[in-house]
C-alpha positions in Angstrom: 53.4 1.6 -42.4 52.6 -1.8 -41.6 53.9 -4.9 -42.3 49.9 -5.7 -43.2 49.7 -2.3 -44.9 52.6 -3.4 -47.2 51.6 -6.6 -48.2 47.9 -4.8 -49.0 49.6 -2.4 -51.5 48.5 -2.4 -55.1 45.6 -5.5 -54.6 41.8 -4.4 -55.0 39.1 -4.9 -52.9 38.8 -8.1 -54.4 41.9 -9.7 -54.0 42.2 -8.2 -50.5 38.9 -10.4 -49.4 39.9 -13.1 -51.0 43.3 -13.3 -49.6 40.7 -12.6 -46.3 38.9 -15.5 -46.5 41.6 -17.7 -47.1 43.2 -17.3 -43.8 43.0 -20.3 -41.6 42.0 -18.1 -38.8 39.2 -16.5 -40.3 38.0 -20.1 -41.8 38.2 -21.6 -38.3 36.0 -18.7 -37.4 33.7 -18.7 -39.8 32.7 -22.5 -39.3 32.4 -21.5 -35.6 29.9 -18.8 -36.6 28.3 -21.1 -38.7 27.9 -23.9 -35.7 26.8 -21.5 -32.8 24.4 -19.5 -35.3 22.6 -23.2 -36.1 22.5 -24.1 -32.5 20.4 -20.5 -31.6 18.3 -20.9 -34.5 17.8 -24.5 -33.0 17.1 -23.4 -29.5 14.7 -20.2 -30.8 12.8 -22.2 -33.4 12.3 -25.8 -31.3 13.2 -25.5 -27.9 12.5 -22.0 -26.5 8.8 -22.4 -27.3 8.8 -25.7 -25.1 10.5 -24.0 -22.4 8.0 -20.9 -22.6 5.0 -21.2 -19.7 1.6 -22.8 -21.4 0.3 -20.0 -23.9 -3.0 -19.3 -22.9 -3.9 -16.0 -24.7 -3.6 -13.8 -27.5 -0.5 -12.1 -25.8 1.3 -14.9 -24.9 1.4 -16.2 -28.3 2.9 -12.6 -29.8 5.1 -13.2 -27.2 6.5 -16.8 -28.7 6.4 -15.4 -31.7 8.8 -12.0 -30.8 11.2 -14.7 -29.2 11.2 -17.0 -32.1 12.1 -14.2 -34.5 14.3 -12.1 -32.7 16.1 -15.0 -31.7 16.7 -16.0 -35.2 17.4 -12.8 -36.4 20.2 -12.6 -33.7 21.6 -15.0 -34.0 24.0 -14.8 -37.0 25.8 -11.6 -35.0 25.7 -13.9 -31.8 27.2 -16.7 -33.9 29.7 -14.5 -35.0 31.1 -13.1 -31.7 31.1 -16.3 -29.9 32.9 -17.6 -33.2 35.9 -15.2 -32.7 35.7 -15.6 -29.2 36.4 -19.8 -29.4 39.2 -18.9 -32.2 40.6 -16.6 -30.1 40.6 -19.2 -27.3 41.7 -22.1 -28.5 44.9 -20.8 -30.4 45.7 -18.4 -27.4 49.5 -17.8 -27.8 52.0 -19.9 -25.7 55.1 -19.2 -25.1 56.7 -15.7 -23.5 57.4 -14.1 -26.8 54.3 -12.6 -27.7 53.5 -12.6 -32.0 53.0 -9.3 -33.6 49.5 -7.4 -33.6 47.3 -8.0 -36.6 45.5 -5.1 -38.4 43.2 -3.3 -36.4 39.6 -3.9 -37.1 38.2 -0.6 -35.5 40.0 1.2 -38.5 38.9 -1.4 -41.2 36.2 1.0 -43.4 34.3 -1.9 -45.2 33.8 -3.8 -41.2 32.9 -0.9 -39.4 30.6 -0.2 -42.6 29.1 -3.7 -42.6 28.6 -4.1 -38.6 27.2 -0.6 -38.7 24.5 -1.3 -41.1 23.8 -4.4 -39.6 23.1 -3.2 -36.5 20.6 -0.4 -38.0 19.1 -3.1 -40.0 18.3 -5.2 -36.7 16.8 -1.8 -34.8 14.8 -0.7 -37.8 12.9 -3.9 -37.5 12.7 -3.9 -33.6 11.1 -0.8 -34.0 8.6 -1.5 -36.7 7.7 -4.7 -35.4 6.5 -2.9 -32.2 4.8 -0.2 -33.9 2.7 -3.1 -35.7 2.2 -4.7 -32.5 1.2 -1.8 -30.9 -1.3 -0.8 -33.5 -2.8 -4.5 -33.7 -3.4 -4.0 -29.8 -4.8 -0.6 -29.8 -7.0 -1.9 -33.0 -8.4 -4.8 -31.3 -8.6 -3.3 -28.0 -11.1 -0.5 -30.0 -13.1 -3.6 -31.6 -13.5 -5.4 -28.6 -14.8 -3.1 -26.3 -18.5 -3.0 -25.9 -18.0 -7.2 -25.3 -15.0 -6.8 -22.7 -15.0 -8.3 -19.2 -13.8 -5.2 -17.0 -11.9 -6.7 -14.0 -10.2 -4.4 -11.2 -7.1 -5.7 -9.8 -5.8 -4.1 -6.6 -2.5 -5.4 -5.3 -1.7 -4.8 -1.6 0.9 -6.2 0.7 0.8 -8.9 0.1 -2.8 -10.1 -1.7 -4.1 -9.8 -4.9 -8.4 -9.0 -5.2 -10.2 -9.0 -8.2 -13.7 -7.1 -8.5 -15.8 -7.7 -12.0 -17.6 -4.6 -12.7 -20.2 -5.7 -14.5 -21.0 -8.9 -13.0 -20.8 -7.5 -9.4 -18.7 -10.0 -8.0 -15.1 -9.9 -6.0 -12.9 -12.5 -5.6 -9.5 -13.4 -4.3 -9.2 -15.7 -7.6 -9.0 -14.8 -10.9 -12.0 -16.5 -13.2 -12.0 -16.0 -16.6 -14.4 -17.3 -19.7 -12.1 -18.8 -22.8 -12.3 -16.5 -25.8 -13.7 -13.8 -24.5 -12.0 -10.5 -24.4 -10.9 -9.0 -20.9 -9.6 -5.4 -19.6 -7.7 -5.5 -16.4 -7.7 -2.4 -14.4 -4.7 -2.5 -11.8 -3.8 -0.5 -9.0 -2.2 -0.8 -5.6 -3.6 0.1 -2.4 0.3 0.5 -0.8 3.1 0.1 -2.5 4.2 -0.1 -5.9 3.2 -4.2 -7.4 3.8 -5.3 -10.8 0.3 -7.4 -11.8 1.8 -10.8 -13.4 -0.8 -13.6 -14.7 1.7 -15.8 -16.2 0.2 -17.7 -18.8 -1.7 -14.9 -20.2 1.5 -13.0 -21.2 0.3 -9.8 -19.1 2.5 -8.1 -16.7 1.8 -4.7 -15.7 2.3 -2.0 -13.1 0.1 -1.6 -10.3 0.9 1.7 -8.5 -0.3 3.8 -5.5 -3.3 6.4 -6.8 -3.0 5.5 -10.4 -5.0 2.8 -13.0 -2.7 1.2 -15.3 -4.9 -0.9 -18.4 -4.0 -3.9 -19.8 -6.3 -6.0 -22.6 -6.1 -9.7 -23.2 -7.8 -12.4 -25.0 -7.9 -16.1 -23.1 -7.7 -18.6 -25.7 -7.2 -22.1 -23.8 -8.8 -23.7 -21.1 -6.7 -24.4 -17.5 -4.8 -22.9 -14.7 -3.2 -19.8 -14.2 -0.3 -18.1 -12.2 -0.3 -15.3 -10.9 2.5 -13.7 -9.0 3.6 -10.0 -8.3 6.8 -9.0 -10.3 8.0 -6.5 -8.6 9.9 -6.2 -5.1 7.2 -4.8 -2.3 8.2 -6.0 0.7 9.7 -8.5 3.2 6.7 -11.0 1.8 7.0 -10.2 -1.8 7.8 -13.9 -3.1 4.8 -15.2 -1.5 2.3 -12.2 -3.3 0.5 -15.3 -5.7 -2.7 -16.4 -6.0 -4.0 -19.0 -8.7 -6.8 -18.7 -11.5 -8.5 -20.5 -14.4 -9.9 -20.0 -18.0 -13.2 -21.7 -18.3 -15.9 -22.2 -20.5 -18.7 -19.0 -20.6 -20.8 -21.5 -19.2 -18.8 -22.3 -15.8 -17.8 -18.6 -15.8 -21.4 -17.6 -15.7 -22.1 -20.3 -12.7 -19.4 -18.9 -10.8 -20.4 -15.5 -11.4 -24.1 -16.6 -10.0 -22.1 -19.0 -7.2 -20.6 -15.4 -6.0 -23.9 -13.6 -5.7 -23.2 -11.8 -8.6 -25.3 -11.4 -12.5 -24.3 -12.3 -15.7 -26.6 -10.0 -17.6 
């Protein structure tokens, strides 16, 4: 038995955390926790939004909003590691006469317990959350339908082309009206391309002989992105092309601009 076993004997669960939590090493590790988990919860709730491309559509806002929250929920468990870690790092031992070994945590019932359900905890609501999103998608998709702009994109080495269904019109930029729903069909004439228009929050594959969907809603005015995301060649970096959200009435002058119909 051990030297920690002994001194354990005969207290109850009580008395043994308390004697826990008045160790000076697991005080200096707990204020670290407490510092790192404020500065993530800081950097989730005010900065990562600011450092996140312009949000210019229903996606990209679920987006800021999955990065806020998981970043916050993280964070305590983040906090916590990098806490130990900086203990553990700035009272290293000096010396050549190493001190004895301290209880092992991987045995400890009530910590393998705690961490355990923690971690369940944390992927119970990862998965929920994406069933909800999911099913607002698929629910708004279903409701927005019949008013949808149905675009084709076709990636090839190394160009993007965009052809509006119903509007008859093909372009090498991508022109869409503010607020108005829009179903991308993508596909690849070559290779395998990964259809990325930044600010909308979309990124999708676009593979050889089959049509991949995505749905999106534009919800501010101004430029977007648009690069390929996935390695398809020696010229893959330079696969981008630009594009704008405008007003229905620009769209439907550009449409009509192109040769094409807006009824």
């Amino acid at each position: 038995m051990s030297h920690h076993e002994d001194q354990n004997i005969g207290l109850t669960p009580g008395d043994k955390f308390g004697k826990f939590i008045r160790r000076n090493d697991v005080r200096e590790t707990l204020l670290w926790a407490v510092f790192y988990t404020a500065v993530f919860v800081v950097l989730g709730v005010y900065f990562y939004p600011k450092w996140m491309p312009t949000i210019m559509s229903t996606d990209m806002k679920a987006m800021e909003r999955i990065m806020v929250a998981f970043t916050v929920i993280s964070a305590p468990i983040a906090g916590l590691v990098l806490g130990i870690t900086t203990q553990a790092i700035t009272n290293r031992h000096k010396g050549d006469t190493p001190p004895p070994d301290g209880p092992a945590i991987r045995t400890n019932g009530p910590v393998v317990v705690i961490w355990t359900v923690v971690s369940t905890i944390f992927a119970l609501i990862a998965i929920v959350w994406g069933i909800a999103e999911l099913n607002t998608m698929a629910n708004a998709a279903t409701q927005d339908a019949k008013e949808s702009i149905h675009i084709q994109v076709i990636g090839s080495q190394w160009v993007w082309s965009f052809k509006y269904v119903d509007q008859g019109v093909e372009s090498d930029k991508l022109v869409l009206p503010i607020n108005r729903p829009v179903e991308f069909e993508v596909m690849s004439e070559d290779v395998n391309h990964s259809f990325w228009p930044v600010q909308l929050g979309v990124k999708v594959d676009a593979n050889r002989l089959q049509t991949t969907y995505a749905r999106t809603v534009p919800t501010k005015l101004g430029a977007i992105d648009i690069k390929c995301a996935e390695l398809c060649g020696l010229y893959h970096a330079y696969m981008e092309t630009s594009g704008k959200v405008t007003t229905q009435d620009d769209f439907n002058n550009w449409v009509t601009a192109n040769g094409g119909h807006t009824a």
